[in-house]
Backbone as numpy.savetxt, mean C-alpha at the origin, in Angstrom:
# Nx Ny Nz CAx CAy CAz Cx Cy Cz
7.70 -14.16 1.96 8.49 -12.98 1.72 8.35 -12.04 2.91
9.44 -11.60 3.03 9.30 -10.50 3.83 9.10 -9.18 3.99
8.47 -8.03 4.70 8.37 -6.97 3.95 8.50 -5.85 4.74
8.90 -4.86 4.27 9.59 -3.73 5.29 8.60 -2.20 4.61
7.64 -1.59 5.22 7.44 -0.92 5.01 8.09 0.34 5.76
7.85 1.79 4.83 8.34 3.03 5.55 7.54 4.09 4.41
8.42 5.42 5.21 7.74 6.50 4.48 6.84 7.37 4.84
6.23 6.89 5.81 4.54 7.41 7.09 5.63 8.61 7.54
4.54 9.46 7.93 4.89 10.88 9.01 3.85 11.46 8.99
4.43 12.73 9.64 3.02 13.82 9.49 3.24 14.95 8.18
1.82 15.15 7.92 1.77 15.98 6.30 0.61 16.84 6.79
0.60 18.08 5.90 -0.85 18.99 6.24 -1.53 18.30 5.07
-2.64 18.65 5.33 -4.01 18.17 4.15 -3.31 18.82 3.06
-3.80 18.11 1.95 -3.57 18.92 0.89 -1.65 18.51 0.18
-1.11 17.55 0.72 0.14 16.99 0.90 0.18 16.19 0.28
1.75 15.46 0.04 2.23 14.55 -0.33 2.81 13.88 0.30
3.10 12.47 0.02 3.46 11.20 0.57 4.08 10.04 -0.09
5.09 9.25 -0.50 5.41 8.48 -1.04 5.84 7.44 0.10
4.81 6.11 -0.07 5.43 5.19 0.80 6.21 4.26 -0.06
7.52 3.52 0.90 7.81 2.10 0.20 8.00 1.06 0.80
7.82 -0.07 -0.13 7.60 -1.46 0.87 8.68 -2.01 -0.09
10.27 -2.69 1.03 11.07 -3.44 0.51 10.76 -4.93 0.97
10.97 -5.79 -0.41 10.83 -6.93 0.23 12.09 -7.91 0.21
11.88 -8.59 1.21 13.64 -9.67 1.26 12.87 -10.85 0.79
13.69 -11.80 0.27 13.35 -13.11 -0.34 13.21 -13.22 -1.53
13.43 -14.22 -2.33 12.93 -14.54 -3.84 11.52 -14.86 -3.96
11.54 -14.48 -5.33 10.48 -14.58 -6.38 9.21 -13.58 -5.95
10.28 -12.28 -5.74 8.98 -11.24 -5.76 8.23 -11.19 -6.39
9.02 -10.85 -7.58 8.70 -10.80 -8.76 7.17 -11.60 -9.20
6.43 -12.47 -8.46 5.94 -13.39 -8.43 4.42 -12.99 -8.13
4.69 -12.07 -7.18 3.83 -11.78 -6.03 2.99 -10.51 -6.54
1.68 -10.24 -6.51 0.74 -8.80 -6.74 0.86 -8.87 -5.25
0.99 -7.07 -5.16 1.69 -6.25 -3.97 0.30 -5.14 -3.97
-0.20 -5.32 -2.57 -1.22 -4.24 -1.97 -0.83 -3.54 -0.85
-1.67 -2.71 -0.92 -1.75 -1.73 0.34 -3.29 -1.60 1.11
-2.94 -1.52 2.47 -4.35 -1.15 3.09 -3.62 -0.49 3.98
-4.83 -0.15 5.26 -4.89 0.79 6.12 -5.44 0.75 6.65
-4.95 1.01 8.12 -6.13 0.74 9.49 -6.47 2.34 10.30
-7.07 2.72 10.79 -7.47 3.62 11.26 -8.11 3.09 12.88
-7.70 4.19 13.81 -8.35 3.45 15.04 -9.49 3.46 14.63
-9.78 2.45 15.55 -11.46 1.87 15.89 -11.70 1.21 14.93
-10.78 1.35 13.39 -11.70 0.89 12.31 -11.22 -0.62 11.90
-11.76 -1.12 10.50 -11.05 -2.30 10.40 -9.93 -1.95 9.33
-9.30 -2.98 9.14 -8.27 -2.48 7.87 -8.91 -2.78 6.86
-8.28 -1.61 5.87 -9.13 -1.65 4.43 -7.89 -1.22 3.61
-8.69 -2.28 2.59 -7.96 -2.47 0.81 -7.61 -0.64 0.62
-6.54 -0.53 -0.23 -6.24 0.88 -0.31 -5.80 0.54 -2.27
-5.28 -0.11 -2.15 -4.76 -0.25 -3.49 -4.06 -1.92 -3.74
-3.85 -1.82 -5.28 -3.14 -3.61 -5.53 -2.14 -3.79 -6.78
-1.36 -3.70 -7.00 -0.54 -3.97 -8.38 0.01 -5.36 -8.84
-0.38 -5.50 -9.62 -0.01 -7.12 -10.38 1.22 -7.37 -10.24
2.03 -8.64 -10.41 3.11 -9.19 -10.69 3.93 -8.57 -11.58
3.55 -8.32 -12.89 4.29 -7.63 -13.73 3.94 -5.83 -13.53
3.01 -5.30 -13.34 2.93 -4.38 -13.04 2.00 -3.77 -13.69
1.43 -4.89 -14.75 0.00 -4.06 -15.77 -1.00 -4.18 -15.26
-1.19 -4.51 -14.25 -3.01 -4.16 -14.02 -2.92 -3.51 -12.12
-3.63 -2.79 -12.18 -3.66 -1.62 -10.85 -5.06 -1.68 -10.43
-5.33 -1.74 -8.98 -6.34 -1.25 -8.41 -6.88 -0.92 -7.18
-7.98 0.19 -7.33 -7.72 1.09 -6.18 -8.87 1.44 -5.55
-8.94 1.82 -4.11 -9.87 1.78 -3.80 -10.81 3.32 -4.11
-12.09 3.08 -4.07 -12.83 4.18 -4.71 -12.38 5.70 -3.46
-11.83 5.41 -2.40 -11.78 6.91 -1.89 -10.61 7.25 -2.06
-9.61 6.18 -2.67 -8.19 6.52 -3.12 -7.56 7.07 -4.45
-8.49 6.71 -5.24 -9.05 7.14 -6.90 -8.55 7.97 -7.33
-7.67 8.44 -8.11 -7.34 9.78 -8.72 -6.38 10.58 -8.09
-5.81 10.27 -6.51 -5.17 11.01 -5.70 -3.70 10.03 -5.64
-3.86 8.54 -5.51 -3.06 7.43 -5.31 -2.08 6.96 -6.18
-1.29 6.77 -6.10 -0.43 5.75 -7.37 0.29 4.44 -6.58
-0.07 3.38 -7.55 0.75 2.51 -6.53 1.70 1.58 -7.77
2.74 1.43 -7.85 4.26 1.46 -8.56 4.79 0.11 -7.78
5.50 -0.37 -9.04 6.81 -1.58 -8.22 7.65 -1.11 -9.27
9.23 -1.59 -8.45 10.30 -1.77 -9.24 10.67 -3.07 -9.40
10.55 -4.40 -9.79 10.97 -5.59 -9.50 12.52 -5.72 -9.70
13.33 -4.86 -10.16 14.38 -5.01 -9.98 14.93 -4.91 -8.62
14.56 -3.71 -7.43 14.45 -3.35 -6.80 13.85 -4.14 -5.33
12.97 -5.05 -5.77 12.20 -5.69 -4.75 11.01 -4.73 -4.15
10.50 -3.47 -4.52 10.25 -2.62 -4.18 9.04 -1.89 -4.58
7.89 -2.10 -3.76 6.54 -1.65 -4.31 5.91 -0.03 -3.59
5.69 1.10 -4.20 5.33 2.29 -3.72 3.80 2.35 -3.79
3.84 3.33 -3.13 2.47 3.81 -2.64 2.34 5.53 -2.66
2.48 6.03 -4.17 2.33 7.76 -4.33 1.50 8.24 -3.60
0.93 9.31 -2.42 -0.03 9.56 -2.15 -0.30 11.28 -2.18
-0.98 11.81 -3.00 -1.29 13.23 -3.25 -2.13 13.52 -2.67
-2.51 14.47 -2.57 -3.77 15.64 -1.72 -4.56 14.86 -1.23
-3.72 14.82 -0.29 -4.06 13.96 1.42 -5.18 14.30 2.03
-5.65 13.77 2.74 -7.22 14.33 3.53 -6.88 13.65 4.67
-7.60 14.46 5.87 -7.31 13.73 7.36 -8.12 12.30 7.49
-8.82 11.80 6.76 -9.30 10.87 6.98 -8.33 9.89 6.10
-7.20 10.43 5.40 -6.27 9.43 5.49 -5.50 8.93 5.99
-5.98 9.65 7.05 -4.73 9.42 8.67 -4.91 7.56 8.98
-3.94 6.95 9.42 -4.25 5.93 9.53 -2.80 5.08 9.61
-2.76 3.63 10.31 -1.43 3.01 9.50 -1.79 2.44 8.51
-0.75 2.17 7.56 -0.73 1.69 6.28 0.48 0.24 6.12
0.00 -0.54 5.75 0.61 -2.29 5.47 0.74 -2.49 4.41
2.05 -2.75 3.50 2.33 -3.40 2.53 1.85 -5.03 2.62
0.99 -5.50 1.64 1.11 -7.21 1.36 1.37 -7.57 0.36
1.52 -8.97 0.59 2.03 -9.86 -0.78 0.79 -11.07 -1.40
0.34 -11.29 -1.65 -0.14 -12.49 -2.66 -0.29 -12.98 -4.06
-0.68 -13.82 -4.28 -0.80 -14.56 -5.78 -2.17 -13.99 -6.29
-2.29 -13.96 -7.55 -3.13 -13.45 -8.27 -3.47 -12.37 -7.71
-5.22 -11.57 -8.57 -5.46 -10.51 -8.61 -7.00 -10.37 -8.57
-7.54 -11.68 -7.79 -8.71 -12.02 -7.37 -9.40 -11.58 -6.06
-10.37 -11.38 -6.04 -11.03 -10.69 -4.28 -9.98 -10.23 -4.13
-9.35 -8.96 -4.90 -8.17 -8.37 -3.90 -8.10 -7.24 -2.75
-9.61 -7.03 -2.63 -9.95 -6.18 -1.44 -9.92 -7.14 0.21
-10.10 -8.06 -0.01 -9.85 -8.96 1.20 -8.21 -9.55 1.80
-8.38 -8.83 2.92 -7.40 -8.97 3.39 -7.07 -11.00 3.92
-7.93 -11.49 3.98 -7.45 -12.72 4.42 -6.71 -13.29 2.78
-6.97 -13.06 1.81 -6.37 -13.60 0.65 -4.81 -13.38 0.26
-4.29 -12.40 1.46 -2.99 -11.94 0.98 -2.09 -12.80 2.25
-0.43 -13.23 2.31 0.03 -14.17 2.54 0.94 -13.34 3.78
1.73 -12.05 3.13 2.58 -12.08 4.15 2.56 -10.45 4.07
3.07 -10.12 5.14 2.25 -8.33 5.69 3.35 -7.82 6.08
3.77 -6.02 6.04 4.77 -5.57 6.43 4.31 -5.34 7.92
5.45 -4.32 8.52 5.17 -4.22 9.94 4.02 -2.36 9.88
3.99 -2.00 8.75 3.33 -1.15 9.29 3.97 0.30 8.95
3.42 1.07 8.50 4.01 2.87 8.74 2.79 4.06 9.17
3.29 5.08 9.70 2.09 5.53 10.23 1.96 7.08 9.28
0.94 7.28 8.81 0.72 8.27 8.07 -0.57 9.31 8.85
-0.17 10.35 9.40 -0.72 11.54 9.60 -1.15 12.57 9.25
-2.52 12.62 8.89 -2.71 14.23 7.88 -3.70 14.90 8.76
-2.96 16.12 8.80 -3.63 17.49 9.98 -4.04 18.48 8.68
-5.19 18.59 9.00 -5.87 19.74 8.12 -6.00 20.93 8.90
């Protein structure tokens, strides 16, 4: 599958953010849809994960309570809510795709990756 992320800019701390990741190809529907995030210097890290159907969610502990992460499968179309932003959420951010909902903090387990959006928070 293919996947088109957007939505990144610059926000002050304390902001909002809604990313979205469209995907082209069949049997999205198929696929639990994550998010991570790279930060210079750093490595990329798990940010969040939503199941196939859309009932089971999960997130990473510094994303907790601030995050929402949403699909429309009609749509092809998985979001990434992001509320009261902190500069250390500065970073790019990657839509992925894989099967099940196992080790889903590891990035080698997921199949196919968007190109990327860049999210900026100035405090």
């Amino acid at each position: 599958v293919q996947l088109q992320a957007s939505g990144g800019g610059p926000v002050q701390a304390g902001g909002s953010l809604r990313l979205s990741c469209i995907a082209s190809g069949r049997f999205f529907s198929s696929y639990a849809m994550g998010w991570f995030r790279q930060a210079p210097g750093k490595e990329r890290e798990f940010v969040a994960l939503i199941s196939w159907s859309g009932g089971s969610t999960y997130y990473a502990d510094s994303v907790k309570g601030r995050f929402t992460i949403s699909r429309d499968n009609a749509k092809n179309t998985v979001y990434l809510q992001m509320n009261s932003l902190k500069s250390e959420d500065t970073a790019v951010y990657y839509c992925a795709a894989r099967y099940g909902t196992t080790n889903v903090e590891s990035p080698d387990d997921y199949l196919d990756w968007g190109q990327g959006t860049q999210v900026t928070v100035s405090s």
